[in-house]
Legacy VTK file of the C-alpha trace (Angstrom):
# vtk DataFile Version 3.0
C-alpha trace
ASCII
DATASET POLYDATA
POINTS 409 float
76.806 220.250 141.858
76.872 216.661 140.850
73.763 215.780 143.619
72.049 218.970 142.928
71.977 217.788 139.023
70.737 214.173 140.063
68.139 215.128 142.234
66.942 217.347 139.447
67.067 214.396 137.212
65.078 212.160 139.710
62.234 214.838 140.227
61.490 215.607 136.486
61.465 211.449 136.216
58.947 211.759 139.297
56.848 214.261 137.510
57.019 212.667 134.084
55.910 209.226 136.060
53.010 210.385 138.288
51.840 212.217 134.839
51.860 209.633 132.589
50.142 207.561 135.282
47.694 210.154 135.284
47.131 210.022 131.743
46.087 206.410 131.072
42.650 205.417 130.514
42.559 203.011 133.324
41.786 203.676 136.851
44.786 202.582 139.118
45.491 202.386 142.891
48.595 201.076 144.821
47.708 199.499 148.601
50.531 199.109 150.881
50.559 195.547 153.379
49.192 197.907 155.814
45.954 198.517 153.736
47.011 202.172 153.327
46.768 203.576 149.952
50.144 204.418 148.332
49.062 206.171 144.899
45.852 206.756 142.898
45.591 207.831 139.508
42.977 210.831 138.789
40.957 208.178 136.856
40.157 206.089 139.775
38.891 209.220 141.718
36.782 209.844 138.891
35.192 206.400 137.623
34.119 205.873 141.332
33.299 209.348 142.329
35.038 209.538 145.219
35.810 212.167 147.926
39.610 213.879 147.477
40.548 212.330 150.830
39.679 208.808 149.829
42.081 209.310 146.999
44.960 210.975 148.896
48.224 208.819 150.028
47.249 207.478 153.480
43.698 206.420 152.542
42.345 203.136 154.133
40.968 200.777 151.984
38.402 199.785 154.606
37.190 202.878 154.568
37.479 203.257 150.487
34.646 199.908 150.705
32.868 201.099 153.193
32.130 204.327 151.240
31.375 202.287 147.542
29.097 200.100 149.773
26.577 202.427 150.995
26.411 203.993 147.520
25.661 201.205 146.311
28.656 199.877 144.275
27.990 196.206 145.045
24.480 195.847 144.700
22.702 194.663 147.932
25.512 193.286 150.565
23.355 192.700 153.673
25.302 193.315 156.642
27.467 196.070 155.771
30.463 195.588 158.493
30.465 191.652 157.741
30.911 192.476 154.209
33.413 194.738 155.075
35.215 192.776 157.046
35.291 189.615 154.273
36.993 192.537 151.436
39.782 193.188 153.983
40.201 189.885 154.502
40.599 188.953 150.927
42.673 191.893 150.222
45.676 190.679 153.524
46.166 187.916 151.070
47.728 189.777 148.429
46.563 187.301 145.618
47.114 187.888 142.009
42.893 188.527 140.758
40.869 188.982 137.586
36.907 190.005 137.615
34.338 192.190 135.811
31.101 192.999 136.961
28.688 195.732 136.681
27.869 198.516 138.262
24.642 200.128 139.702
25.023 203.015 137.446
25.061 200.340 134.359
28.728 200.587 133.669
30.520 197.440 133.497
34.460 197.368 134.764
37.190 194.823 134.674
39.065 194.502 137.855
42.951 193.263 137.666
45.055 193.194 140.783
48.683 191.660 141.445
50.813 191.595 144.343
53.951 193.674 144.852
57.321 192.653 145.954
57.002 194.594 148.634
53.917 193.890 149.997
50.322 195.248 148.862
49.632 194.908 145.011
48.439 197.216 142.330
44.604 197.278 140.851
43.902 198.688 137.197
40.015 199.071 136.688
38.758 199.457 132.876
35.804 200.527 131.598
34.595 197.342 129.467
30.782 199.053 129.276
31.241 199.055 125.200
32.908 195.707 124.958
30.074 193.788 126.946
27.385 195.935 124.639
29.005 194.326 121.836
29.223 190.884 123.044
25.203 191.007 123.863
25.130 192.082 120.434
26.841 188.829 119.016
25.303 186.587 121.137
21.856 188.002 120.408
23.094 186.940 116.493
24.354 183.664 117.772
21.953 181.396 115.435
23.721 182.898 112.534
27.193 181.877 114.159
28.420 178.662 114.801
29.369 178.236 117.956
32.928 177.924 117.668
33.107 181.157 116.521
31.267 182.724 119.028
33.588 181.359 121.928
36.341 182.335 120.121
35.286 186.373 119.586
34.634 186.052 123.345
37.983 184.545 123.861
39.236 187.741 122.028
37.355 189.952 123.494
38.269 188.646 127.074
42.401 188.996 126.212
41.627 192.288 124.454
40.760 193.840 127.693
42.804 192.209 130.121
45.058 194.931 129.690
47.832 193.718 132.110
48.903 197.139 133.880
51.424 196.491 136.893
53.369 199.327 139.019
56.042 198.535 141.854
54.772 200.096 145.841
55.521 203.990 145.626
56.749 205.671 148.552
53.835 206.172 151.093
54.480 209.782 151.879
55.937 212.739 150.482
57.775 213.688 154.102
61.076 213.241 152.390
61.201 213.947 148.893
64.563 212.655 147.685
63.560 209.281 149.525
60.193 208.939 147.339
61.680 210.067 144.108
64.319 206.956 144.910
61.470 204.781 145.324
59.404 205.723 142.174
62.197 206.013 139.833
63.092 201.877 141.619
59.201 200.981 141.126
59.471 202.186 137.362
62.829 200.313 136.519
61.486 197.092 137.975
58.274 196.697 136.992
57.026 193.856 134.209
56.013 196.304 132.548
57.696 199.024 130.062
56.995 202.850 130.489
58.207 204.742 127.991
57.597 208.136 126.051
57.780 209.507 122.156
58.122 212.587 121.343
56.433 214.277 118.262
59.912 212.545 115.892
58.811 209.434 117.303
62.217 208.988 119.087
62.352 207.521 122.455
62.704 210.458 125.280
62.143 208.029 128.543
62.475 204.261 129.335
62.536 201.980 132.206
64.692 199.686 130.488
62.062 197.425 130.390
61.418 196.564 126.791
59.860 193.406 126.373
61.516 192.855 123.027
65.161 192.669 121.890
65.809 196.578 120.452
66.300 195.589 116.538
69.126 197.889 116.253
70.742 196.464 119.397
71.199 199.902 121.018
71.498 198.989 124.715
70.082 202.636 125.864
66.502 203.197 123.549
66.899 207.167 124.604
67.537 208.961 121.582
66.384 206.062 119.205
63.168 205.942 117.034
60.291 203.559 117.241
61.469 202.162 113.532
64.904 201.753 114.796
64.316 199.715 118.488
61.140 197.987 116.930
62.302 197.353 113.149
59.967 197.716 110.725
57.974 194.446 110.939
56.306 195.577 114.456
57.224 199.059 113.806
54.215 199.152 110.790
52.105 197.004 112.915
51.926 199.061 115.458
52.234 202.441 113.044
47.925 203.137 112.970
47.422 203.142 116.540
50.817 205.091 117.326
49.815 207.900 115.003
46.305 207.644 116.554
47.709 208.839 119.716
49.954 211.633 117.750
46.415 212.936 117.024
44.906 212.907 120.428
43.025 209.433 120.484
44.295 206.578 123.000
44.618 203.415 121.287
45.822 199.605 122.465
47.108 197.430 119.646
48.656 193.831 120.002
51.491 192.202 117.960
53.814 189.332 118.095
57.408 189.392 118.367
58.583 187.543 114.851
61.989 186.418 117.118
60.674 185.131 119.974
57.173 184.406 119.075
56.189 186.193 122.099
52.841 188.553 122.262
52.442 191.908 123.336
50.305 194.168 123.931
51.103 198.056 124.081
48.983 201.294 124.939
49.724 204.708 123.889
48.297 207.610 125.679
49.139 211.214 124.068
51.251 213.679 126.321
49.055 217.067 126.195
50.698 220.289 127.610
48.388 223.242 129.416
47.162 224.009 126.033
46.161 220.097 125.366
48.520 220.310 122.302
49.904 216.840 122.195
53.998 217.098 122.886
54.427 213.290 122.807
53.118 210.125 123.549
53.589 207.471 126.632
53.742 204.090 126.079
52.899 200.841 128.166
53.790 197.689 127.288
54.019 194.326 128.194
54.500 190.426 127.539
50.783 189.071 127.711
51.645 185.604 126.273
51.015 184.132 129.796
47.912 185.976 130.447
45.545 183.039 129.456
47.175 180.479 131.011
45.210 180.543 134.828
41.916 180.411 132.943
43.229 177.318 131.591
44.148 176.136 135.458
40.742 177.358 136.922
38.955 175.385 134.441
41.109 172.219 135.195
40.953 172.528 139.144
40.168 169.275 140.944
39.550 167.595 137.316
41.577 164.696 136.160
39.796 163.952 133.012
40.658 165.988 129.725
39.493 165.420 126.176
41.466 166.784 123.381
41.512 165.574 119.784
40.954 161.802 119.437
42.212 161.199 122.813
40.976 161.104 126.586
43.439 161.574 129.286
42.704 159.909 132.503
45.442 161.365 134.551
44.759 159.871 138.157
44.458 156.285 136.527
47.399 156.953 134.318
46.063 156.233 130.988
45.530 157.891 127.309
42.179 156.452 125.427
41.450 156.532 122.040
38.784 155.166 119.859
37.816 151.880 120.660
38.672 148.905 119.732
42.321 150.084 120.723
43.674 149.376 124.021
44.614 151.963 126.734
48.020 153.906 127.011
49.522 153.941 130.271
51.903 156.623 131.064
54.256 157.374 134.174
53.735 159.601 136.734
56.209 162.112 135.380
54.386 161.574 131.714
51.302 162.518 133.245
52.725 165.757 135.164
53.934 166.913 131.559
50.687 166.046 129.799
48.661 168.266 132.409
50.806 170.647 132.273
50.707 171.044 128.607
46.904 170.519 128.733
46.374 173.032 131.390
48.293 176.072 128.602
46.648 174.753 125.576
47.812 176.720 123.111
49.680 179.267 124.100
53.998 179.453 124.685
54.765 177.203 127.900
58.505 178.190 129.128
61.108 174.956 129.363
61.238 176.677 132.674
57.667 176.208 132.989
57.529 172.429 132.075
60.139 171.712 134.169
58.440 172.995 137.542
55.526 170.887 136.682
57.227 167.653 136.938
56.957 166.735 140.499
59.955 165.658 142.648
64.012 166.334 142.447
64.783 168.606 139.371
66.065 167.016 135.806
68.701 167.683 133.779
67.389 169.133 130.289
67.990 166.316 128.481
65.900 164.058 131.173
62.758 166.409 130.176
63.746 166.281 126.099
63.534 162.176 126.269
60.337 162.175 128.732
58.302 164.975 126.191
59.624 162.362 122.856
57.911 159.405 124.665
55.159 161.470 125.743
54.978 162.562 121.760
55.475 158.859 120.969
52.148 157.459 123.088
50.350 160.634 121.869
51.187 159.133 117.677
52.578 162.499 117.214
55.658 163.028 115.514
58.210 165.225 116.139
59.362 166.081 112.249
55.860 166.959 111.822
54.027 167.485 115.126
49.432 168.189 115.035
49.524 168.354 118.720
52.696 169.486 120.660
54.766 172.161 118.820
58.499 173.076 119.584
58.826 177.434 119.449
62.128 177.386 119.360
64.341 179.895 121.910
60.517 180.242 123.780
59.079 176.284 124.798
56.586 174.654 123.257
53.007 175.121 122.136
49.895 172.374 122.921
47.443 172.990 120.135
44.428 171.514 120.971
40.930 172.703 121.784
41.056 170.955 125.719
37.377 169.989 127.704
37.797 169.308 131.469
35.618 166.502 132.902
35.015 164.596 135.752
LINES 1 410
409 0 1 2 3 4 5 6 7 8 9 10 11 12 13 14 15 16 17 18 19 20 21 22 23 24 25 26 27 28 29 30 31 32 33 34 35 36 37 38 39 40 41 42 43 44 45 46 47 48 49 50 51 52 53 54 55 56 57 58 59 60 61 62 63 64 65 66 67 68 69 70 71 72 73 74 75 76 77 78 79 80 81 82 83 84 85 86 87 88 89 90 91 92 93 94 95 96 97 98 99 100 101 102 103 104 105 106 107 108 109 110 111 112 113 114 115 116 117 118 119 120 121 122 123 124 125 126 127 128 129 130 131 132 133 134 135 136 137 138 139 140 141 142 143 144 145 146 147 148 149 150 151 152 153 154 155 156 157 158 159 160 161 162 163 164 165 166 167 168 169 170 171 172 173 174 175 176 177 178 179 180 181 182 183 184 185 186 187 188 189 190 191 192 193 194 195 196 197 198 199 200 201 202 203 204 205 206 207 208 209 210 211 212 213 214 215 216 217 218 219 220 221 222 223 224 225 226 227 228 229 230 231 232 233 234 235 236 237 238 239 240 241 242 243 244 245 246 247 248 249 250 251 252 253 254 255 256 257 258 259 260 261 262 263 264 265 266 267 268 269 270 271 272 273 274 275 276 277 278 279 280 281 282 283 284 285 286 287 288 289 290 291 292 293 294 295 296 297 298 299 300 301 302 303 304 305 306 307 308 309 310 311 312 313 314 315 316 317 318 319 320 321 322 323 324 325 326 327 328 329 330 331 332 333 334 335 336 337 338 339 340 341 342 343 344 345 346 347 348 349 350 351 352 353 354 355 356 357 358 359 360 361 362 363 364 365 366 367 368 369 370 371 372 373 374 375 376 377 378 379 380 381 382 383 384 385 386 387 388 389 390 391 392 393 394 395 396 397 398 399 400 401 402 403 404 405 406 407 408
């Protein structure tokens, strides 16, 4: 009785998964290492237009390129097999990605994939068509703007639409069903992101235990808890317009910052329509984007050692910090250096102790090693602790660099 009851449990948390998954805006598929797809949402079938069987567990991804090719998906590739050939290639590395283009139909779409655990990673595709209109739009007004302002509604814009959607490897077939409701109901407790459904009282009916926030009530199970409780009301009301947006049929994606940790996250809610597309409830996916800036920042710094920032340059393979003339360089360490790029590289945004600790190179130091190397690194930068301009302590998250950084040389 007692496994009859659980495997009951673990289909309707299969069903309620592979529906909600169903449900989101995005497009979504889930490769295996083998290049055999795992899972695709009905929205990636549909923003591609592609045949059932391209879409059903088992599909190979060469095959799935092969087909967008010769419609014409990626514009003019030349010799079809050689380009081919180069996407499978890329895709054996399993490497975490971020692009948009556009389409041949017009359309433009954002493509995010990361790897899993497991092996093969997980794509989300988003329709950014709208988005790009509007950026034309402002740059086509851009000599009424100054130009700081422009870069930073594209900034925005850019982190707006990331939308950061990750799901663990699903079970590749459906031979034996116990075994692939195991590995869903595993893929949805583990993933960085948290899954989660409303219902029409607003109280929690499904989690993953993934909430990237501490619950404000302190419950240690959400089930059974309302959004006001788990949230409290500071996020609770900030997210309140798009929540009851989705009550009312209408997707929306709002952002907020945790007031305890400082932490920001971004959440989508997607309403839960029966047969009769009443709305029973609403799914939720969240997630900690704080981070989600911070390769931009490395890409733009690649095989550059020269950063300006402020008053200062940083000439990091000569070891030295130069302000305005007539004063004399500032030479720092090698380990002062290490920190400085490191903070330079995640200008402004939170950068983890953890974080600023890996990017000091050789044998690992004790905390209080990194606290006296970041007050001399404050000290040559003339910026005081008691009342820091350039490098902020967020205390129980890092630290903060905030500085507009330009990457030369």
């Amino acid at each position: 009785m007692q496994l009859a009851d659980t495997l009951h449990r673990s289909r309707a948390t299969s069903v309620m998964l592979k529906s909600g998954l169903n449900l989101i805006q995005q497009g979504l598929s889930i490769y295996g290492d083998d290049l055999k797809l795992i899972f695709a949402n009905r929205q990636f079938g549909a923003m591609f237009a592609l045949p059932a069987s391209l879409c059903e567990p088992g599909a190979d991804f060469a095959e799935t390129i092969w087909h967008l090719a010769t419609k014409g998906e990626y514009g003019e590739v030349g010799d079809l097999k050689a380009f081919v050939d180069q996407r499978v290639r890329q895709a054996l590395t399993f490497e975490q990605h971020y692009m948009e283009r556009e389409r041949a139909n017009g359309q433009w779409v954002s493509v995010e994939g990361g790897p899993l655990r497991q092996g093969g990673w997980v794509t989300v595709y988003t329709d950014i068509t709208e988005v790009r209109r509007q950026e034309e739009m402002l740059r086509s007004r851009s000599d009424e703007l100054s130009d700081r302002l422009l870069d930073r509604s594209e900034e925005l814009a850019r982190t707006n639409r990331a939308l950061e959607a990750t799901i663990n490897r699903l079970h590749e077939t459906q031979q034996h069903l116990e075994a692939a409701e195991a590995r869903i109901r595993l893929a949805a407790e583990t993933t960085p992101a948290h899954i989660a459904r409303l219902d029409l009282d607003e109280r929690y009916t499904y989690t993953n235990q993934r909430l990237p926030l501490k619950p404000a009530n302190g419950a240690e199970n959400i089930v059974g808890h309302t959004a006001r409780e788990v949230l409290g009301a500071p996020i609770y009301d900030a997210i309140t317009p798009a929540l009851r947006s989705a009550m009312s049929g209408e997707p929306k994606v709002v952002e907020f910052t945790d007031p305890q940790s400082g932490y920001q996250i971004r959440a989508a809610f997607t309403p839960d329509t029966n047969a009769a597309n009443a709305v029973t409830g609403v799914y939720v996916l969240s997630m900690d984007i704080t981070h989600s800036n911070g390769s931009e920042m490395q890409a733009a710094s690649a095989g550059k050692s020269i950063a300006r920032f402020g008053e200062w340059t940083a000439k990091l393979e000569s070891l030295e910090l130069i302000s305005k003339p007539p004063t004399p360089p500032v030479h720092l360490t090698l380990a002062e250096a290490a920190l400085l790029r490191a903070f330079l590289e995640n200008a402004n945004r939170v950068i983890s102790r953890a974080e600023v600790h890996q990017a000091v190179p050789g044998p690992a130091c004790s905390d209080r090693t990194l606290d006296v190397r970041i007050a001399r690194l404050r000290q040559k930068l003339k910026d005081p602790a008691k009342s820091p301009r350039l490098l902020r302590t967020i205390y129980g998250a890092g630290y903060v660099f905030t500085a507009d950084v330009e990457w030369i040389g």
